[in-house]
C-alpha positions as CSV (number, residue, x, y, z in Angstrom):
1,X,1.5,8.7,-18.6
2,X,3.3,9.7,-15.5
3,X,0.3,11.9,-13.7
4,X,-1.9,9.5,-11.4
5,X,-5.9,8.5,-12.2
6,X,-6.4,10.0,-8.3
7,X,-4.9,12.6,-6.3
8,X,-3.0,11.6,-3.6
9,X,-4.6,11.3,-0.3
10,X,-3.5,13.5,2.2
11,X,-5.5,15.1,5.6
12,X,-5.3,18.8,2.9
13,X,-7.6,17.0,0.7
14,X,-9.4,15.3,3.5
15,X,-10.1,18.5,4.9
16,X,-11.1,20.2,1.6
17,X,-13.5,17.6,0.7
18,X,-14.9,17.5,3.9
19,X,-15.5,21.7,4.1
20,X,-16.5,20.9,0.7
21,X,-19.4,18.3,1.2
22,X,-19.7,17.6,5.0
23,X,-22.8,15.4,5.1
24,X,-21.3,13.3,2.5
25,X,-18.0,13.3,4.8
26,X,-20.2,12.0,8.0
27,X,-22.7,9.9,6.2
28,X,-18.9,8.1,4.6
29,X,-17.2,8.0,7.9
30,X,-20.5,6.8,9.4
31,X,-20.4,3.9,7.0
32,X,-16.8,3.0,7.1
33,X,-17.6,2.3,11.0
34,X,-20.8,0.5,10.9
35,X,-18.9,-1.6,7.8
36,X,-16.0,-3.0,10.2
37,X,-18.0,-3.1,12.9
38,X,-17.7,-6.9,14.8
39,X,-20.5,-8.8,13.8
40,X,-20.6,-12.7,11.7
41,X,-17.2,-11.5,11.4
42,X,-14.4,-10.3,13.2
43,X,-13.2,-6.5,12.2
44,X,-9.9,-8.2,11.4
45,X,-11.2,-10.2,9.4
46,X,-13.3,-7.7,7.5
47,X,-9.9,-5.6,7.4
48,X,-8.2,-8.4,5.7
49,X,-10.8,-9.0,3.0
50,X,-10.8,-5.3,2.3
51,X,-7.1,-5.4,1.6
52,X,-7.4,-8.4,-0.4
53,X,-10.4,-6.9,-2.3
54,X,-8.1,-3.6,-3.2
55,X,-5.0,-5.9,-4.1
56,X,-7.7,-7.6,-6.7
57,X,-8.8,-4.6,-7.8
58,X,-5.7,-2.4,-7.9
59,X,-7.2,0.0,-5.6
60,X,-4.6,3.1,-5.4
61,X,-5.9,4.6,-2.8
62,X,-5.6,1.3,-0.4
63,X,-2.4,0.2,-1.9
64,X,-0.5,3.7,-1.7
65,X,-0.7,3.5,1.6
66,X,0.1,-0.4,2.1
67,X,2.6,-2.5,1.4
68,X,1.6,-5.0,-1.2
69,X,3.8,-7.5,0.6
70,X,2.6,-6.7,4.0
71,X,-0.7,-6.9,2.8
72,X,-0.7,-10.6,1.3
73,X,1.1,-11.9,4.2
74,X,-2.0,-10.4,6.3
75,X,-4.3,-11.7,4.2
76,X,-2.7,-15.8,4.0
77,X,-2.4,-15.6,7.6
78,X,-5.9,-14.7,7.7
79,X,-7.6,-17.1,5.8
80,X,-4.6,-20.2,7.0
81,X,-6.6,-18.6,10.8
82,X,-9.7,-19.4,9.0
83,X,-9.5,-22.2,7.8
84,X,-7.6,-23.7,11.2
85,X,-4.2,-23.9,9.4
86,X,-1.4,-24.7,12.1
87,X,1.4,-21.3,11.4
């Protein structure tokens, strides 16, 4: 099968869903910034777990638009920060 599970994510489609459904839109977007907000934890740190949490789960829509290798890198130099790990 060569056609993907998701659409691609572009600012079109970003645009259409939002004329589409525009209190879902806000009420997401709302969300998102209340989610990475700094709080127990840093937003960094909430970043990095996010990208961690879409490598586990094979998230398309996080991982077409990171690189995998990038990504793991962020997320071991997080958690060595963490845990007090000298670089």
């Amino acid at each position: 099968m060569t056609e993907d599970m998701f659409p691609k994510a572009t600012a079109d489609l970003a645009k259409r869903r939002k004329s589409l459904a525009p209190e879902v839109a806000s009420t997401f977007h709302d969300f998102s910034k209340a989610v990475f907000r700094e709080g127990a934890l840093s937003r960094k740190h909430k970043q990095l777990i996010a990208v961690a949490v879409a490598h586990v789960i094979q998230c398309p829509s996080v991982l077409g638009r990171v690189n995998v290798v990038l990504a793991l890198a962020l997320v071991a130099a997080g958690f060595m920060l963490v845990r007090g790990t000298p670089w």
